[in-house]
MARFI-483843 format. One line per 3 residues: number of its first residue (from 1); their letters; for each residue x, y, z of N, C-alpha, C. Coordinates in Angstrom, 1 decimal. Each point is the difference from the previous one (the first is absolute). Layout:
MARFI-483843
NUM	A	X/Y/Z/X/Y/Z/X/Y/Z  ...
***
This chain:
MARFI-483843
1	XXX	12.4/-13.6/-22.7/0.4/-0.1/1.4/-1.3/0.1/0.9  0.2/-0.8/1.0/-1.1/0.2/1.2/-0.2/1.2/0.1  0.9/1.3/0.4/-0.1/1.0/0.5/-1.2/0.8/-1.3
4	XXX	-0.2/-0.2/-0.9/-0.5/1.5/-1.2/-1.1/-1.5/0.3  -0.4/-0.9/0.3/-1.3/-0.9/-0.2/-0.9/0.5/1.5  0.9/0.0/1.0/-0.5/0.1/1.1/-0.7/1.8/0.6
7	XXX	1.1/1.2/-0.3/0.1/0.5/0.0/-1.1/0.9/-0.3  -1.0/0.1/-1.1/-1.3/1.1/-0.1/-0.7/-0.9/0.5  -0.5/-1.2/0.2/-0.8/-0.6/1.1/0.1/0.4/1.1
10	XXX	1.2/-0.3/0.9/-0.1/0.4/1.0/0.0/1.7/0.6  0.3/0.7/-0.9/-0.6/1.2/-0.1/-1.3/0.2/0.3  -0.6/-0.7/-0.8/-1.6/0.4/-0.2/-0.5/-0.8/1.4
13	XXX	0.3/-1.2/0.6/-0.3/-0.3/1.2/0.3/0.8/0.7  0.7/1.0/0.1/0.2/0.8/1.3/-0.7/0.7/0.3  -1.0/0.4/-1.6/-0.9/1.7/0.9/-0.9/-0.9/0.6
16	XXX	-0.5/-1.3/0.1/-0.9/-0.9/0.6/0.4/0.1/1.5  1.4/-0.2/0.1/1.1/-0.2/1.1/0.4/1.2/1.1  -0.3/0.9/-0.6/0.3/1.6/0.6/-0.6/0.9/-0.1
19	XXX	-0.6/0.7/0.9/-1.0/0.9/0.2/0.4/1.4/-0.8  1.4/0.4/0.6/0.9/1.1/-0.8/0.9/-0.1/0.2  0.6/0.4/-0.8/1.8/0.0/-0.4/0.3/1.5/0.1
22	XXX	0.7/0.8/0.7/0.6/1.0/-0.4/1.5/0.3/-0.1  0.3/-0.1/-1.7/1.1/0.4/-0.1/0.6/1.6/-0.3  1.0/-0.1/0.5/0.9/1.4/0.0/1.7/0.1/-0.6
25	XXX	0.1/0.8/-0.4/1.5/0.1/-0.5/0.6/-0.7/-1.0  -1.2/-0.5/-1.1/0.0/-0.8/-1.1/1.3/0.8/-1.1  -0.2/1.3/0.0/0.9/0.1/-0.4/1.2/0.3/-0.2
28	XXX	0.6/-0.4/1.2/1.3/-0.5/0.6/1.1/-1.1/-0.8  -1.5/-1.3/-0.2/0.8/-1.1/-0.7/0.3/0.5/-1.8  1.2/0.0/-0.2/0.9/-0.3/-1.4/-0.6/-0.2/-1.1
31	XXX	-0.4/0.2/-1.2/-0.8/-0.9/-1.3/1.0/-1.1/-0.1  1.2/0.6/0.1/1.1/-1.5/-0.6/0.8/0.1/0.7  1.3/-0.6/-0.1/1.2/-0.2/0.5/-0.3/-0.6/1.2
34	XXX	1.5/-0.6/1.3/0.0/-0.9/0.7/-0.5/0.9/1.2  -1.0/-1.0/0.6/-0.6/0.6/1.2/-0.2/-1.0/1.3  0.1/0.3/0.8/0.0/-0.7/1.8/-1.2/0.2/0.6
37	XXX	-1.0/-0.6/0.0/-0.9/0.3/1.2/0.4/0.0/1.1  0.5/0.7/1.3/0.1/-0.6/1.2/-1.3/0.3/0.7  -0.9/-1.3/0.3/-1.4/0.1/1.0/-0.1/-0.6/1.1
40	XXX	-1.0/1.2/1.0/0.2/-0.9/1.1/-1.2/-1.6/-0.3  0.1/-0.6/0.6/-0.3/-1.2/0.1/-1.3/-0.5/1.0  -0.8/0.1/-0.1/-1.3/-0.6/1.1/-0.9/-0.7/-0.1
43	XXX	-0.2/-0.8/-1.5/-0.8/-0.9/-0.3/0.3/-1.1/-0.9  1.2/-0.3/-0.1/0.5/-1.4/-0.1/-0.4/0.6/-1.5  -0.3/-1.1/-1.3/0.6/-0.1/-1.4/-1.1/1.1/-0.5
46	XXX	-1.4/0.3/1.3/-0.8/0.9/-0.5/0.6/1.3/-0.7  1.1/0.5/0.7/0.7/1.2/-0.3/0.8/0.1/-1.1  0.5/-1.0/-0.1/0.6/-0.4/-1.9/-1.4/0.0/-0.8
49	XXX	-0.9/-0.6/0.0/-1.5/-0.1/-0.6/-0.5/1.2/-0.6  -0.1/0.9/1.7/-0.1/1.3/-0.9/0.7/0.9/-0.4  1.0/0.5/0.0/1.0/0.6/-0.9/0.0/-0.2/-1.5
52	XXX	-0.2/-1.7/0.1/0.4/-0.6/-1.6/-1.3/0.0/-0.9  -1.4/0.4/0.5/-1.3/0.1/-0.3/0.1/2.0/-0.4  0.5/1.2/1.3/-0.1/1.4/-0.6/0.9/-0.1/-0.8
55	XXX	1.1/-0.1/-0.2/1.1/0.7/-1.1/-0.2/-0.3/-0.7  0.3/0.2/-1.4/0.5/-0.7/-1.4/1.1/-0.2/0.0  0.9/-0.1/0.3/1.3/-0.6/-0.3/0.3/-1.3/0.5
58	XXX	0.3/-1.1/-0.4/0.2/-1.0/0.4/1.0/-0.2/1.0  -0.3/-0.7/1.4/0.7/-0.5/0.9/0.6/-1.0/0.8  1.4/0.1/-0.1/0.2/-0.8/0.4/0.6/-0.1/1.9
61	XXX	-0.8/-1.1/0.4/-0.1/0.2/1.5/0.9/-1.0/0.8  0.4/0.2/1.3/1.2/-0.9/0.6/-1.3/-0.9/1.1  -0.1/-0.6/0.0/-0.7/-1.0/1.2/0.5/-1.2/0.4
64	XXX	-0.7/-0.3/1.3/1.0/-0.5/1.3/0.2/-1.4/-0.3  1.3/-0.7/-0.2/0.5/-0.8/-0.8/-0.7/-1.5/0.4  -0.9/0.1/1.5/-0.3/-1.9/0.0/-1.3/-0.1/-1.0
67	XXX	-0.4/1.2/-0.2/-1.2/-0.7/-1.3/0.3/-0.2/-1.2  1.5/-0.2/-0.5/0.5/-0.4/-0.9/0.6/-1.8/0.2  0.3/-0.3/1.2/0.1/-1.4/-0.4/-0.5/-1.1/-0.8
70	XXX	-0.9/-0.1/0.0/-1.1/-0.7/-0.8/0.4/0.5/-1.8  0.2/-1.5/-0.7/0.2/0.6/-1.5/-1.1/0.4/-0.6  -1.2/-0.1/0.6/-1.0/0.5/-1.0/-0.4/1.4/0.3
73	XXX	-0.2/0.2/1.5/0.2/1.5/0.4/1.2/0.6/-0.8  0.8/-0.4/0.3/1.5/0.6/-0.3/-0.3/0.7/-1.8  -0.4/-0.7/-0.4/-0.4/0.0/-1.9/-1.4/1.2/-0.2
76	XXX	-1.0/0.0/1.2/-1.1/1.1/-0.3/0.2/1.1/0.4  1.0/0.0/1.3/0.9/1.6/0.7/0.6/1.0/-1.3  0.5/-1.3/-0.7/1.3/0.4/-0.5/-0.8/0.6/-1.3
79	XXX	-0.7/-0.7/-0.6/-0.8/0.7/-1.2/-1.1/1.5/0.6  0.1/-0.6/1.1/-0.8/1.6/0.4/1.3/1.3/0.5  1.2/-0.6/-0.5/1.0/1.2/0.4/0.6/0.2/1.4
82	XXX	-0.2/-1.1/0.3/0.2/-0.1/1.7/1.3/-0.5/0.1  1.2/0.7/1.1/0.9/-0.8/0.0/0.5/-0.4/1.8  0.4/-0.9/0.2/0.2/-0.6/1.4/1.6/1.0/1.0
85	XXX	-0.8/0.5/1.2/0.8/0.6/1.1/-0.1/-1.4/1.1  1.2/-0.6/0.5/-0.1/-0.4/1.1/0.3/0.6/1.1  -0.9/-0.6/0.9/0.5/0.9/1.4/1.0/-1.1/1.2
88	XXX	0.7/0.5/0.7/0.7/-0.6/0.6/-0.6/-1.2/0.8  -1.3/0.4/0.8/-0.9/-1.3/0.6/-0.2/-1.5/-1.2  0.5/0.3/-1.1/-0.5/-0.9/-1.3/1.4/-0.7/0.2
91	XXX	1.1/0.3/0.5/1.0/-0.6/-0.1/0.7/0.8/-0.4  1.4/-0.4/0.5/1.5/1.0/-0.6/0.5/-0.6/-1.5  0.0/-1.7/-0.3/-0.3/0.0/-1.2/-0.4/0.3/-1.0
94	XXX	-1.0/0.3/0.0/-0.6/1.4/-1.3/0.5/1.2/0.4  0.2/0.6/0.4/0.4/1.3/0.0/0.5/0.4/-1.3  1.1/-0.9/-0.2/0.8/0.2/-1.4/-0.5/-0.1/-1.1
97	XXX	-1.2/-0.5/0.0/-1.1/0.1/-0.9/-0.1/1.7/-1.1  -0.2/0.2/1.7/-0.8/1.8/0.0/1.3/1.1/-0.8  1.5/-0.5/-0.1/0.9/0.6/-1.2/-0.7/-0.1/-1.4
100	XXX	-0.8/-1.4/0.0/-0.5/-0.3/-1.8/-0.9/1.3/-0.2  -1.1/-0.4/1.1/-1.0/1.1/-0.5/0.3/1.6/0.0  1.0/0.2/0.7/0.8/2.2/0.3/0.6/-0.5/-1.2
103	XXX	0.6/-1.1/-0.7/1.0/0.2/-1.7/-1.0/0.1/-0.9  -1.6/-0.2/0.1/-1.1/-0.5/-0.9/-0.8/1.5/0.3  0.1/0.8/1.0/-0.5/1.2/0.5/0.9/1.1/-0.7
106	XXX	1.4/0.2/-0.2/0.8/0.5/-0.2/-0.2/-0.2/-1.7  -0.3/-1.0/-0.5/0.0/-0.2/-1.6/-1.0/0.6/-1.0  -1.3/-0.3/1.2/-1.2/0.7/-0.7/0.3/1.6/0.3
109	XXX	0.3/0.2/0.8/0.3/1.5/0.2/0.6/0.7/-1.2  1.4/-0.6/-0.7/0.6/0.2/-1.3/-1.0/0.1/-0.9  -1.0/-0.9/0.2/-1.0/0.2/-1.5/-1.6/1.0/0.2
112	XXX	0.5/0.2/1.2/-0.8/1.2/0.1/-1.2/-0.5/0.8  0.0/-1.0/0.8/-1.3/-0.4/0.7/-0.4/0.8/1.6  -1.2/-0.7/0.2/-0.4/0.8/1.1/-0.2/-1.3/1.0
115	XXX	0.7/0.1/1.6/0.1/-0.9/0.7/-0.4/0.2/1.1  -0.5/-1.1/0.8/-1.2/0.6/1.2/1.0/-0.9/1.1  0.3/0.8/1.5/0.5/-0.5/0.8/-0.9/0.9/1.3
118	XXX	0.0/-1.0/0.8/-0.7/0.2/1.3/1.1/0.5/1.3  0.2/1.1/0.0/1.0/0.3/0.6/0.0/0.1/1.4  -1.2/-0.7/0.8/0.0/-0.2/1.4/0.6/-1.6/0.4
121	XXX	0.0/-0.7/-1.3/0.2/-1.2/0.2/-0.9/-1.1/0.6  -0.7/0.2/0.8/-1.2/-0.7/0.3/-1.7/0.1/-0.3  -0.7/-0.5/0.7/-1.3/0.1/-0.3/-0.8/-0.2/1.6
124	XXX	-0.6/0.7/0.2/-0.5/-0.3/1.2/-1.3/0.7/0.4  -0.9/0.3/-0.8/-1.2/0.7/-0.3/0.8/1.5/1.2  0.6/0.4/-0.2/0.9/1.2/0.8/-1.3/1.7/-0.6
127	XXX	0.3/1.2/1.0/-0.8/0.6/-0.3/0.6/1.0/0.4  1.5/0.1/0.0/1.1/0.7/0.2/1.1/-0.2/-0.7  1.1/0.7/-0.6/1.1/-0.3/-0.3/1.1/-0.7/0.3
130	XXX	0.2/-1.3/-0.5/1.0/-0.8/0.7/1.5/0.9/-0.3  0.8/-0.6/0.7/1.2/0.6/-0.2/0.9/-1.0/-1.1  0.9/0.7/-1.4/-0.2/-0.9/-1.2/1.3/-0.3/0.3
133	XXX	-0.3/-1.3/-1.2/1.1/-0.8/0.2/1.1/0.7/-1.5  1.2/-0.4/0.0/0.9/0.1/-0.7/0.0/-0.1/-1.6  -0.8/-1.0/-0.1/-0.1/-1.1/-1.3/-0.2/1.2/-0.8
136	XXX	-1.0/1.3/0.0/-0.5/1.0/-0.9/1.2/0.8/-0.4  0.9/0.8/1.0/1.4/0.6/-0.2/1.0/-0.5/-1.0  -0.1/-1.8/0.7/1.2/-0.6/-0.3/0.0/0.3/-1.7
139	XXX	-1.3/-0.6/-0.5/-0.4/-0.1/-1.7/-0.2/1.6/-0.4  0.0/0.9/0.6/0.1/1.6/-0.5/1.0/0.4/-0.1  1.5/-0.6/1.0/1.3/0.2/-0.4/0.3/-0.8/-0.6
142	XXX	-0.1/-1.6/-0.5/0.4/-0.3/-1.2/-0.2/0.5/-1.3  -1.5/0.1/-0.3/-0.2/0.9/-1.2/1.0/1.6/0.3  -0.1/0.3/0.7/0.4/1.4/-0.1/1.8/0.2/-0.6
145	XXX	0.5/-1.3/0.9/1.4/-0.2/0.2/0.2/-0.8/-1.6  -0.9/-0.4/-0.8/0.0/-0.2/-1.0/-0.2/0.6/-1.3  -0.1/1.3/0.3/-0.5/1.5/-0.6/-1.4/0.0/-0.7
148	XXX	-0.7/-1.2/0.3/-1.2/0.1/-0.2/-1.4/0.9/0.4  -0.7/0.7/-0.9/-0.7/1.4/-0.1/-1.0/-0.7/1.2  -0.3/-0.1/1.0/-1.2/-0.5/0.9/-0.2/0.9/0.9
151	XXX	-1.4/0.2/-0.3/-0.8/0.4/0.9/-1.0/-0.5/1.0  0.4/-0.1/1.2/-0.4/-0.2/1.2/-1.7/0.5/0.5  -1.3/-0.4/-0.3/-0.9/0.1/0.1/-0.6/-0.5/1.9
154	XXX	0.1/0.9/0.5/-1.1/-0.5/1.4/-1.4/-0.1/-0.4  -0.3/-1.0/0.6/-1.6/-0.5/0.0/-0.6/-0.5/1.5  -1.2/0.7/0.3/-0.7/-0.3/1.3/-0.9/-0.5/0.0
157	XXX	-0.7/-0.8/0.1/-1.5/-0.9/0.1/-0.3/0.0/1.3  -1.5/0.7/0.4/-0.4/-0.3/1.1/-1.4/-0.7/0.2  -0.5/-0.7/0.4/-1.2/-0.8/0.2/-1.3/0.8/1.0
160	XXX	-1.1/-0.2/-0.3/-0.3/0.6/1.2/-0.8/-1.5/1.0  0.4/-1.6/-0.8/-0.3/-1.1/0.8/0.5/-1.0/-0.8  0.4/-0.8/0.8/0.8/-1.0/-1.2/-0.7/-1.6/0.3
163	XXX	-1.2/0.0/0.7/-0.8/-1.1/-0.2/-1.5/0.4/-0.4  0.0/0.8/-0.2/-1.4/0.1/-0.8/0.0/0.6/-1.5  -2.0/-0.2/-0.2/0.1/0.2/-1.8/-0.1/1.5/0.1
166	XXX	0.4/0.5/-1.0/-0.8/1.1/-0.5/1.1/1.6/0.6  1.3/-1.0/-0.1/0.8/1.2/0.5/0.5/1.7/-0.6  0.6/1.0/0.8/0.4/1.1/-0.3/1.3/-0.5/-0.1
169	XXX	0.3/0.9/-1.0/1.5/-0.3/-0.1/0.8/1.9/-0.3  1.3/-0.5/0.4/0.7/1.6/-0.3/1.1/-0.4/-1.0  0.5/0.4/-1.4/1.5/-0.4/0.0/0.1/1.3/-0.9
172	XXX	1.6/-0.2/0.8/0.9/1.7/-0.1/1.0/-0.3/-0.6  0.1/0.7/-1.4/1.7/-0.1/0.0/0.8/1.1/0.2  0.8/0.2/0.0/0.8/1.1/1.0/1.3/0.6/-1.3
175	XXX	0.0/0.9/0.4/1.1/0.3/-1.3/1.5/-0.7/0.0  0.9/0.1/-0.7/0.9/-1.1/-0.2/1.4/0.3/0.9  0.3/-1.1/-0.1/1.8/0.1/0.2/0.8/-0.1/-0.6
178	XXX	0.8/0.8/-0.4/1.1/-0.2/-1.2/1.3/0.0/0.7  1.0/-0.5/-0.8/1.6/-0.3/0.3/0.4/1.1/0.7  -0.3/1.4/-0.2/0.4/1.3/0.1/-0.6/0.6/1.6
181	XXX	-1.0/-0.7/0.7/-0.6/-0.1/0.8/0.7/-0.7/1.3  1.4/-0.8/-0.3/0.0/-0.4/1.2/1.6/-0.4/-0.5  0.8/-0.6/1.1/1.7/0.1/0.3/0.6/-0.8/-1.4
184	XXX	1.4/0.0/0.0/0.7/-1.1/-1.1/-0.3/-1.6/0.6  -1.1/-0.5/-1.6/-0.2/-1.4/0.7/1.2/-0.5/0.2  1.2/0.2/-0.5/0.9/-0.7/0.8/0.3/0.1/1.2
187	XXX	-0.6/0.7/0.8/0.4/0.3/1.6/-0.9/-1.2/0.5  0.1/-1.3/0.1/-1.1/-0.7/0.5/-0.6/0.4/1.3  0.0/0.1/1.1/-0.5/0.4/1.2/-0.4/1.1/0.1
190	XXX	0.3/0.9/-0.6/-0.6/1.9/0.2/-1.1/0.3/-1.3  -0.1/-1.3/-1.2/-0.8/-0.3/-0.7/-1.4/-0.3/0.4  0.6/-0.9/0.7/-1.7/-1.6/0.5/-0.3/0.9/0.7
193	XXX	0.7/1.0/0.9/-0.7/0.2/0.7/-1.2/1.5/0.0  0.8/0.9/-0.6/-0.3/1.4/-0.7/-1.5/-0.8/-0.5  0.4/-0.8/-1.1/-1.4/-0.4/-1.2/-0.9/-0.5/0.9
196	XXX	-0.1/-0.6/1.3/-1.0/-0.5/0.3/-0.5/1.2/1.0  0.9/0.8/0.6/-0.4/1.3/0.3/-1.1/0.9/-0.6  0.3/0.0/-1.3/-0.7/1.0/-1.1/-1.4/-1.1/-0.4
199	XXX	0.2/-1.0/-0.7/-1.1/-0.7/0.0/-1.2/-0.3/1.3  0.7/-0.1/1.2/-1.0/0.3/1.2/-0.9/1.2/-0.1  0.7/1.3/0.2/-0.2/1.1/-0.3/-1.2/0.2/-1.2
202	XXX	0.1/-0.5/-1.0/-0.5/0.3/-1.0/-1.6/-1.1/0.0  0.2/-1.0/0.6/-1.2/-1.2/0.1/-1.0/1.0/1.2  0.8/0.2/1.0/-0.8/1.0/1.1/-1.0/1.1/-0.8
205	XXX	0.7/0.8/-0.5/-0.4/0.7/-1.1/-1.2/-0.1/-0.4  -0.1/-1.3/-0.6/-1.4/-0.4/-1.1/-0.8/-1.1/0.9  0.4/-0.4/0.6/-0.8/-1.2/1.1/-1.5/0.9/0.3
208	XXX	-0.7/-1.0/-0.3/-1.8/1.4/0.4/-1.1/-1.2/0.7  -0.5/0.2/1.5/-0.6/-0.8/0.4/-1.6/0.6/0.1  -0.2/1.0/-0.8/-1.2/0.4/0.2/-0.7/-0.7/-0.9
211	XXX	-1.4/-0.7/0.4/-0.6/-0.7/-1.0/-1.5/0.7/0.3  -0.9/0.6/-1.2/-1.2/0.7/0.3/-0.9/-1.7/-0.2  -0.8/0.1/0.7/-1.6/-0.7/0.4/-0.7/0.5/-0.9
214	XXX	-0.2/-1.3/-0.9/-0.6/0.0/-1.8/-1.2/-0.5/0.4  -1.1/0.7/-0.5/-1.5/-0.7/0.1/-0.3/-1.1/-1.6  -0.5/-0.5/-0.1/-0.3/-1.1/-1.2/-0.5/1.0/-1.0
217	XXX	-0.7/1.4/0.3/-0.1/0.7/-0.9/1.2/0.7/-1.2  1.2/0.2/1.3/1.3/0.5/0.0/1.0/-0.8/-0.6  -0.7/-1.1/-0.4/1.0/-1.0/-0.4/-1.0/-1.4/-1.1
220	XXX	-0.8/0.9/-0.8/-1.2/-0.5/-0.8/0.9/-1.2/-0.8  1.1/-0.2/-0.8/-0.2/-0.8/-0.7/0.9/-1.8/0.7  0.7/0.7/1.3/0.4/-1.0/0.9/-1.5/-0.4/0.3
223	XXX	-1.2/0.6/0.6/-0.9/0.1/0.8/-1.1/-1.6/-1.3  0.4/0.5/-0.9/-0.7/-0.5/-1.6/0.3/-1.6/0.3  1.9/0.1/0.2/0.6/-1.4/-0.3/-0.6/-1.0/0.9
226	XXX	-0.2/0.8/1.4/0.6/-1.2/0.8/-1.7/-0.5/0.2  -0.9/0.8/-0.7/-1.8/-0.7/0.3/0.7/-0.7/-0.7  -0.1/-0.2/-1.5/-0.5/-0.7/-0.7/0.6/-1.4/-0.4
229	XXX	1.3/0.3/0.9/1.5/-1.2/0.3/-0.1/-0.3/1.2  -1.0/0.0/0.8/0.0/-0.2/1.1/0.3/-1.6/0.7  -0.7/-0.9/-0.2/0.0/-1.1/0.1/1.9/-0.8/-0.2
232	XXX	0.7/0.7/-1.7/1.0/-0.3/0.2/1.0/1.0/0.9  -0.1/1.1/0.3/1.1/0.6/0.5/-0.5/0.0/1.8  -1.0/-1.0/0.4/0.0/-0.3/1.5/0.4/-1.4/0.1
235	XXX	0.0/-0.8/-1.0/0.8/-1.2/0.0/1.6/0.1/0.2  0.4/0.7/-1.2/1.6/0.8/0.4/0.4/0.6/1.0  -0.9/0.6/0.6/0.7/0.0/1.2/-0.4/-0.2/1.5
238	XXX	-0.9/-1.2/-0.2/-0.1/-0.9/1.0/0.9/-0.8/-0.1  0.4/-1.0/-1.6/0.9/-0.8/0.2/1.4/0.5/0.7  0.3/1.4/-0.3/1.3/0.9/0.0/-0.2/-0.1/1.9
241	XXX	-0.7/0.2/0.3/0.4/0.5/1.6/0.6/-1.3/0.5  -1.0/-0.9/-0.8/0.2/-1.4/1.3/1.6/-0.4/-0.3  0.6/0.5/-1.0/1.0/-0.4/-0.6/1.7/0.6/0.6
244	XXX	-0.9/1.4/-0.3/1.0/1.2/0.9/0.1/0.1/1.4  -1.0/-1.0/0.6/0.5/0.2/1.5/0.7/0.5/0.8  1.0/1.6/0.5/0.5/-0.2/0.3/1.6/0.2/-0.6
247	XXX	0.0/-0.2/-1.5/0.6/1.0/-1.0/0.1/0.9/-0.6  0.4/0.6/-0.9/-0.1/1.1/-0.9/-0.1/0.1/-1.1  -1.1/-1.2/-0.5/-0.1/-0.2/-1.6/-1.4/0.1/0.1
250	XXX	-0.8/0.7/0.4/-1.5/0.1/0.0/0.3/0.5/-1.7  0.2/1.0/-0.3/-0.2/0.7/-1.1/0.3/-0.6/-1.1  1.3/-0.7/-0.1/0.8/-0.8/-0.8/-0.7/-1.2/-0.3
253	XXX	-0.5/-0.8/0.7/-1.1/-1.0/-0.1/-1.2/0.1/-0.6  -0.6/1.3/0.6/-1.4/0.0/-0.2/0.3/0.3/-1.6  0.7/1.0/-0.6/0.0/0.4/-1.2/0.6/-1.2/-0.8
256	XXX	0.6/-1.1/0.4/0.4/-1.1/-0.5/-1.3/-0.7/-0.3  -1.2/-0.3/1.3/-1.0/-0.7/-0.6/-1.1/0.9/-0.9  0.6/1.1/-0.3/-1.6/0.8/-0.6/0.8/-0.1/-1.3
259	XXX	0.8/-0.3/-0.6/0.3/-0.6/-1.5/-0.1/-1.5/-0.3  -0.3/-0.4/1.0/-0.8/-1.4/-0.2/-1.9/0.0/-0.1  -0.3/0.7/1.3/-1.4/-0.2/0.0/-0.7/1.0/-0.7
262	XXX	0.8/1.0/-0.2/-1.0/1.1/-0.8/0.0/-0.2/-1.6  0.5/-0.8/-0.9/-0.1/-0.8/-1.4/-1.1/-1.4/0.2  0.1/-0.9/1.6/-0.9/-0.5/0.2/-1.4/0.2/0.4
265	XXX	0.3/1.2/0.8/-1.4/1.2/0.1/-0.5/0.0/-1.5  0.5/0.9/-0.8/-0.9/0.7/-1.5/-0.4/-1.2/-0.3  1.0/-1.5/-0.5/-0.6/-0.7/-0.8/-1.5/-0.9/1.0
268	XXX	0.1/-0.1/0.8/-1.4/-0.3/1.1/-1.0/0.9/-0.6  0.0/1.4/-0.1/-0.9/0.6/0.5/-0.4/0.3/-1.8  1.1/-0.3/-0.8/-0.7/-0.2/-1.8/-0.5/-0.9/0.1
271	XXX	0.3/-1.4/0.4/-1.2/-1.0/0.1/-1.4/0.5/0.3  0.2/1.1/1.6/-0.8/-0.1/0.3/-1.5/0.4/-0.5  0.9/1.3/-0.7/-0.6/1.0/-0.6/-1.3/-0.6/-1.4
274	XXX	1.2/-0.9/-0.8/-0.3/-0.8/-1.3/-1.3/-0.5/1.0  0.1/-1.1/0.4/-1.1/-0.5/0.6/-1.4/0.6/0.3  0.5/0.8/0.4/-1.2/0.9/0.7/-1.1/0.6/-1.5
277	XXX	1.9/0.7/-0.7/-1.2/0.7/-1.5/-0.9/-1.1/-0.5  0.4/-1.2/-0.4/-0.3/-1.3/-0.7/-1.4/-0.3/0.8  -0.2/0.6/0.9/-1.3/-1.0/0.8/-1.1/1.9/-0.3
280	X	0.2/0.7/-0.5/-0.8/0.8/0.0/-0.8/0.1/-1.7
***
């Protein structure tokens, strides 16, 4: 599968990619059984990217259903564990879509998987807490209402810039939610609303906007990548700005072209190298 090919690459591109990571509450998430990410959302597929680069457990993630039209997209999402949410602006026609993928969410959960949902529902380089949408509840009372063992994992990613290289990052995970935690999911209305009550509560919680001012000393082996990749990771994201104009895929881009140019980077610079020995 794309995802276990893709996956320790783009790992290893990231310490190039990010100055520091600080994670917290790692030990929150599950070794096994069925698990929920609910995260807030601020950088578009970047935030699926990294999640699925720290954990070890494999994941599987909900993303916003028009970048699945296309059958060839549709076929590399889908091997990377991606499954399509539409949103109402996409048309009321698909909506009904979005039952396949909560019956395909609800299935892996039986076999014990771990599933990532963005529970603000949007993306909007935001630097506050949106207020969440339903979608997260709805699929916590089906599993639940299904007697299925799930635990409800909060997750907070904060940026400290979401158009430039060499970022701070925060991600939190927050301790869990269990069935016992909140009303009879069969109460629909005093459910959706309690769980998104407690989930607010608890993202507040772990949300961390403090980011310390790294000197290149303080950050030696980022400080290492980005001399000696220089040439390709200012191409990446020169292409990336002119591209992102005005969107929220700086990050999602730029990291898209540095698994292109950074394999064209090394093999350039073995020519280069070869040449250079050979003339001595």
């Amino acid at each position: 599968m794309l995802y276990y090919i893709l996956r320790p690459f783009v790992t290893f591109l990231l310490k190039f990619f990010i100055k520091r990571i600080k994670n917290t509450g790692l030990e929150n998430i599950p070794k096994s059984g069925a698990v929920m990410l609910a995260s807030t959302h601020a950088n578009s597929f970047f935030d699926a990217v990294l999640l699925c680069c720290t954990l070890d457990r494999r994941i599987w993630s909900l993303a916003r259903g028009d970048v699945f039209k296309k059958s060839l997209a549709k076929k590399a999402l889908s091997s990377l564990f991606m499954m399509p949410v539409h949103r109402l602006s996409e048309g009321k026609e698909h909506l009904g879509d979005n039952d396949e993928t909560f019956k395909k969410c609800i299935e892996l959960f039986k076999q014990g998987e771990m599933v990532l949902i963005f529970s603000e529902g949007l993306c909007t380089n935001q630097t506050k807490l949106l207020p969440l949408k339903k979608g997260t509840g709805r699929l916590a009372q089906k599993a639940w209402g299904d007697e299925i063992s799930l635990t409800v994992i909060p997750v907070a990613i904060t940026y400290n810039t979401f158009t430039t290289y060499g970022k701070v990052i925060n991600l939190s995970f927050g301790e869990a939610i269990q069935k016992a935690d909140l009303p009879n999911p069969a109460e629909d209305g005093v459910f959706l609303r309690r769980f998104n009550e407690v989930l607010t509560e608890k993202l507040n919680q772990i949300l961390s906007w403090n980011f310390p001012k790294l000197s290149p000393a303080q950050a030696p082996l980022f400080t290492l990548g980005y001399i000696t990749h220089f040439p390709a990771i200012w191409l990446a994201t020169f292409i990336s700005k002119k591209l992102t104009r005005g969107i929220v895929f700086f990050d999602s881009i730029t990291i898209g072209l540095m698994i292109v140019l950074m394999p064209l980077y090394w093999l350039i610079m073995f020519f280069v190298v070869r040449t250079f020995c050979s003339l001595l």
